[in-house]
Wavefront OBJ file of the C-alpha trace (Angstrom):
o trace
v 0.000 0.000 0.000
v 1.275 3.611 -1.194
v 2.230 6.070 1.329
v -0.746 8.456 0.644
v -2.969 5.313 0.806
v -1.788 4.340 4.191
v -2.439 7.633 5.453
v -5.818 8.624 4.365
v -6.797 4.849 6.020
v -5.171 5.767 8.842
v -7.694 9.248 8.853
v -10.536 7.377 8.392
v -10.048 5.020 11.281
v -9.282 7.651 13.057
v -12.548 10.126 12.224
v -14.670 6.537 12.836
v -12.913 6.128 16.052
v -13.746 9.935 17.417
v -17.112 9.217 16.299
v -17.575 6.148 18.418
v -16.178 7.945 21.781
v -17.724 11.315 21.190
v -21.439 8.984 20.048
v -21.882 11.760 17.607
v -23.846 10.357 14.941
v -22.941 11.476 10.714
v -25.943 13.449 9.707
v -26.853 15.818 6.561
v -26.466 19.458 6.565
v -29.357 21.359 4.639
v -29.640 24.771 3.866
v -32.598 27.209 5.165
v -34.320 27.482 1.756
v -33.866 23.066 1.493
v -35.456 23.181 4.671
v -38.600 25.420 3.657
v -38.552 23.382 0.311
v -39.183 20.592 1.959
v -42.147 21.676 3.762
v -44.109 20.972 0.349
v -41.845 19.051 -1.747
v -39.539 16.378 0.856
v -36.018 16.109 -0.222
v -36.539 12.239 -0.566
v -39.079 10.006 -0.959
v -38.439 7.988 1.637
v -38.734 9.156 5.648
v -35.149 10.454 7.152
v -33.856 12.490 9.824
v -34.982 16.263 8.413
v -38.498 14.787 7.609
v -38.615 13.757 11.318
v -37.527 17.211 12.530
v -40.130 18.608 10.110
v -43.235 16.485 11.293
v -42.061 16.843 14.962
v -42.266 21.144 14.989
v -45.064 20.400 12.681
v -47.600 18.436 15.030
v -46.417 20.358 18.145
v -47.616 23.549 16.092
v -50.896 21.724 15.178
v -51.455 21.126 18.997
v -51.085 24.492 19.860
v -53.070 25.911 16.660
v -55.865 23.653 17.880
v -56.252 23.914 21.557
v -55.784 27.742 20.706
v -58.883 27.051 18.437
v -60.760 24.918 21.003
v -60.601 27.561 23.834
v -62.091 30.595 21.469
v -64.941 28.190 20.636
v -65.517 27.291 24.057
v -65.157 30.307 25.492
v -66.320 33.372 23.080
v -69.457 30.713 21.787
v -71.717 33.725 22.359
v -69.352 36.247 20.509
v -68.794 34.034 17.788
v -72.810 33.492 17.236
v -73.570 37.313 17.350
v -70.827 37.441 14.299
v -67.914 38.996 16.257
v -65.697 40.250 13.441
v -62.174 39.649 15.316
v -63.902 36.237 16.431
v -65.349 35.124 13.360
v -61.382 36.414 11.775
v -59.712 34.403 14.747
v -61.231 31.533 13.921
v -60.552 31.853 10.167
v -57.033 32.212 10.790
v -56.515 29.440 12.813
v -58.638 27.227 10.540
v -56.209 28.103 7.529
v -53.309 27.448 9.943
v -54.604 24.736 10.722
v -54.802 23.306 7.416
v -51.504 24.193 6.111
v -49.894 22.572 8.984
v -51.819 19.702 8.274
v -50.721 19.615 4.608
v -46.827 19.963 5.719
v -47.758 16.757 7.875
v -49.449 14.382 4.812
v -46.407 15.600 2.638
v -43.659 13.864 4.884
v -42.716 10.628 3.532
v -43.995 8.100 5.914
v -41.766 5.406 7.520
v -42.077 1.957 5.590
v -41.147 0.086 9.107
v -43.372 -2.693 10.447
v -44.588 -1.971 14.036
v -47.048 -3.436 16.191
v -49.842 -0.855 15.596
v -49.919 2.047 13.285
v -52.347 4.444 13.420
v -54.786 4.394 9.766
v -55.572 7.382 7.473
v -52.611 9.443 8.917
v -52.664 12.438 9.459
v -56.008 13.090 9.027
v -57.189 10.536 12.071
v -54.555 11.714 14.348
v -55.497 15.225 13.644
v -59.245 14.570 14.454
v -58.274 12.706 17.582
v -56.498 15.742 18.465
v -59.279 18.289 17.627
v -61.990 16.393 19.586
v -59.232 15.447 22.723
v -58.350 19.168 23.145
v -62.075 20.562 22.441
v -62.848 17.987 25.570
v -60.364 19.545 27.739
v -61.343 22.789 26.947
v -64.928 22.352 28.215
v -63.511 20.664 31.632
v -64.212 22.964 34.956
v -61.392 24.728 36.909
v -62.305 22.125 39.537
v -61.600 19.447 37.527
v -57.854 20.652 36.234
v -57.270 21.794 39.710
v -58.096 17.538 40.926
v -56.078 16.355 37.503
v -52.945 18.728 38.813
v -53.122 17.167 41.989
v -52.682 13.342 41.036
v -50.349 14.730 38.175
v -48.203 15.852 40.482
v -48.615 12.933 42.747
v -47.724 10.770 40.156
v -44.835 12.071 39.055
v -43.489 12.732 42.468
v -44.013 9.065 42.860
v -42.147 8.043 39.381
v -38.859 10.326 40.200
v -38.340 9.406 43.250
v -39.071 5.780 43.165
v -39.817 4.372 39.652
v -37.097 5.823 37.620
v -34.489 5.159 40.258
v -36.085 0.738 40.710
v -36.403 0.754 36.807
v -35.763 -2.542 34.985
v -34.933 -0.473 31.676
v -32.725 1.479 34.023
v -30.479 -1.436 35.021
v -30.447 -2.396 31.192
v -29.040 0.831 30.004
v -26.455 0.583 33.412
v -25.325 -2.460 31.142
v -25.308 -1.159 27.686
v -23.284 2.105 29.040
v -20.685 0.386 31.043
v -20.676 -2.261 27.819
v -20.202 0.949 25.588
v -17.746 2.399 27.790
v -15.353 -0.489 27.657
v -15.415 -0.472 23.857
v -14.695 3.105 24.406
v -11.647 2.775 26.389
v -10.333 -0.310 24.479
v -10.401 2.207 21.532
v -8.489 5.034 23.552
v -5.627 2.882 24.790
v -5.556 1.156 21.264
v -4.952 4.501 19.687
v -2.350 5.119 22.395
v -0.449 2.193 21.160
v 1.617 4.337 18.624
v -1.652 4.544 16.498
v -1.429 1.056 16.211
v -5.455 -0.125 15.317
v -4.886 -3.723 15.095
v -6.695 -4.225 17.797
v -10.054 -2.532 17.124
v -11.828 -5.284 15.346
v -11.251 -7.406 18.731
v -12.708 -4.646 20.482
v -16.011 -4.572 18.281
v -16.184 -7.890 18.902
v -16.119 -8.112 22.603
v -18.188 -5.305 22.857
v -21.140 -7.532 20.343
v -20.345 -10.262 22.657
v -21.066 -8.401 25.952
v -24.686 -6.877 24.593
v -25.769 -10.564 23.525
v -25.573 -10.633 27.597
v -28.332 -7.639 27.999
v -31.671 -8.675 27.609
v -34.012 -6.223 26.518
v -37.190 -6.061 27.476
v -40.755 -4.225 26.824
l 1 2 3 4 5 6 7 8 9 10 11 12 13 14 15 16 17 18 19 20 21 22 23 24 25 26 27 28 29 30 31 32 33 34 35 36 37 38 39 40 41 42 43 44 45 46 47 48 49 50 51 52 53 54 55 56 57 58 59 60 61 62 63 64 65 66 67 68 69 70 71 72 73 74 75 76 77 78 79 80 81 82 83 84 85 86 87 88 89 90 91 92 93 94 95 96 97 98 99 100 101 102 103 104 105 106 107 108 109 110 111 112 113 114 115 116 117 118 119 120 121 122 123 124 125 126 127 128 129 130 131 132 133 134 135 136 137 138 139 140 141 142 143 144 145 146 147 148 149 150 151 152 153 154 155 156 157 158 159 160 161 162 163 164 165 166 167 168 169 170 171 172 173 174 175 176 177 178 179 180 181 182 183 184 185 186 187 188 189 190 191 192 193 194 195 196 197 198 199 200 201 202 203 204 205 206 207 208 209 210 211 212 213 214 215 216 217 218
């Protein structure tokens, strides 16, 4: 193997290597007007990390657009009947909000991975469920969201001071990360070794053979 050859493997093991201790995952880097392109017209055809991003702000704006929605026509009923110009405008707004959110959301390519249950007729199903969920809450009493703080709170008091700490998933991550650790520091000393990465392979493979130990459960 050439000199230059040699080298640029020798950069590549050791770009893979500061990727493995630093766990910082290769990712694409798009542009603002990529991004806002992609709104309408996805990048790819099948479902990847911006289209995840973009579906994510997407449905969190939805929720807000519609609970926002939901309180007006719970609240300003009367005003809206009487044909309340900044009502009846409100609510036109938010309705064409609404619906361009919605349209960003059912142009995302959808995931082609097998699950146990997948929701039908997305988005349009989830965004109903939504709608009629939040309109629900919004007709609740102030007694009622006062009782549902309560036992909120009681729950999660509950769940961070007991739960999380007497987790099974908790011990099983304890295993992966000290697992992923030694992999970690194998690396480190090997590249110690007068950048000697002979022994890496060996290190991939102990690591394989210590997570075949951790058994993951639901």
């Amino acid at each position: 193997m050439s000199e230059f050859g040699s080298d640029q493997l020798h950069e590549e093991k050791a770009v893979l290597n500061y990727l493995a201790r630093s766990e910082v995952k290769a990712s694409m880097i798009y542009t603002k007007s990529q991004v806002l392109r992609s709104l309408l017209i996805p990048l790819s055809s099948e479902a990847n990390q911006l289209s995840s991003i973009v579906v994510s702000y997407a449905v969190s704006l939805l929720a807000l657009e519609i609970l926002l929605l939901s309180l007006v026509l719970n609240y300003a009923e009367a005003m809206l009947e009487g044909g309340s110009p900044a009502i009846v405008l409100f609510v036109v707004v938010f309705l064409v909000c609404i619906i361009f959110t919605v349209v960003i959301i059912w142009r995302q390519p959808q995931s082609h991975h097998k699950v146990s249950f997948m929701v039908p007729f997305v988005p349009f199903l989830p965004v109903l469920s939504i709608f009629v969920n939040l309109y629900l809450m919004a007709q609740l009493s102030t007694g009622t969201w006062i009782r549902f703080s309560f036992w909120m709170i009681a729950g999660f008091a509950i769940y961070f001071l007991y739960g999380m700490w007497n987790s099974t998933e908790r011990v099983v991550y304890g295993e992966y990360e000290l697992a992923q650790t030694d992999y970690t520091n194998g690396v480190t000393s090997v590249e110690n070794e007068n950048g000697d990465y002979s022994l890496i392979d060996d290190r991939v493979e102990g690591l394989s053979e210590d997570m075949e130990k951790v058994e993951f459960t639901d």
